[in-house]
N, C-alpha and C positions, 0 to 999 in steps of 0.2 A: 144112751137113752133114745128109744124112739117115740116120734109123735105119733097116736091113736086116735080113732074119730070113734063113743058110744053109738050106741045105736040110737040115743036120743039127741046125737048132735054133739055131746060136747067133748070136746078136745082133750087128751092129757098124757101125760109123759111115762112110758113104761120104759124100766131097766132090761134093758135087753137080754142082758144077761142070768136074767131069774125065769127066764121061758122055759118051760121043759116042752112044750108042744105045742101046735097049734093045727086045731081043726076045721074044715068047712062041713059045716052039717045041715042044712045049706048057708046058715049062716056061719060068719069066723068067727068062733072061741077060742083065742088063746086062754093056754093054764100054765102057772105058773109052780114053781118046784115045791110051793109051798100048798099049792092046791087049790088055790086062787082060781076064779076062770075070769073072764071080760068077752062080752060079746062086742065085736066091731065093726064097723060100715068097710074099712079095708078090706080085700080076699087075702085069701090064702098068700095068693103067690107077691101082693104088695106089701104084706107084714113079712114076708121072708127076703123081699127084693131091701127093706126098711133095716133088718138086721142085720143083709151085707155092707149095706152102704156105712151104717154105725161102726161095725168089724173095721171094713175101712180105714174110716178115720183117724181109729184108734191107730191102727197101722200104722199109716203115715203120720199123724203126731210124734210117735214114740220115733221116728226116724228123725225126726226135724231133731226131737230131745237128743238121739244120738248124736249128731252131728253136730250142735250145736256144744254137747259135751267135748267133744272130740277136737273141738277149734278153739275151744278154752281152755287144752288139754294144752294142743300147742302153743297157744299165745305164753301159759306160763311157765312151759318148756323154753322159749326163748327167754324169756323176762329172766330166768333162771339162771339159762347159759350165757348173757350177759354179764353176768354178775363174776365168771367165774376166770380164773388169772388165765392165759394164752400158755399153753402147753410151751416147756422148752426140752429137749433133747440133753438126756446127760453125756460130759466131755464124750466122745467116740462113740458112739453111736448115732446113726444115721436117720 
């Protein structure tokens, strides 16, 4: 979600992800996929700069989520092999 300013001032949340364009004509109209427009006080290049940074996020979130999977992956990998009897070697073999 990014923040928007109308052109009457008031503020509100667009999904980023439902943009299909956006235009300066001299004002910014984003349009949405659904055909939607919204005129805004941002330019062009601040509703695109607002898109990467959202993109971002998302990014780096979903990495924290990975890693954090990945460290409770191993915590009950050990918790696991705790559990499990000490390997013994049969008569003759080494």
């Amino acid at each position: 979600m990014i923040m928007l300013t109308r052109i009457s001032g008031s503020r509100f949340v667009l999904n980023a992800d439902l943009i299909e364009r956006v235009d300066a004509t001299p004002d910014t109209v984003v349009t949405l996929v659904d055909g939607k427009k919204y005129v805004v006080l941002e330019d062009l290049l601040e509703v695109v700069a607002a898109v990467r940074r959202h993109r971002g996020e998302i990014i780096a979130c979903s990495r924290l989520v990975e890693d954090e999977l990945a460290d409770a992956d191993v915590a009950h990998r050990a918790a696991a092999a705790s559990h499990l009897s000490p390997v013994t070697p049969l008569h003759g073999e080494v």
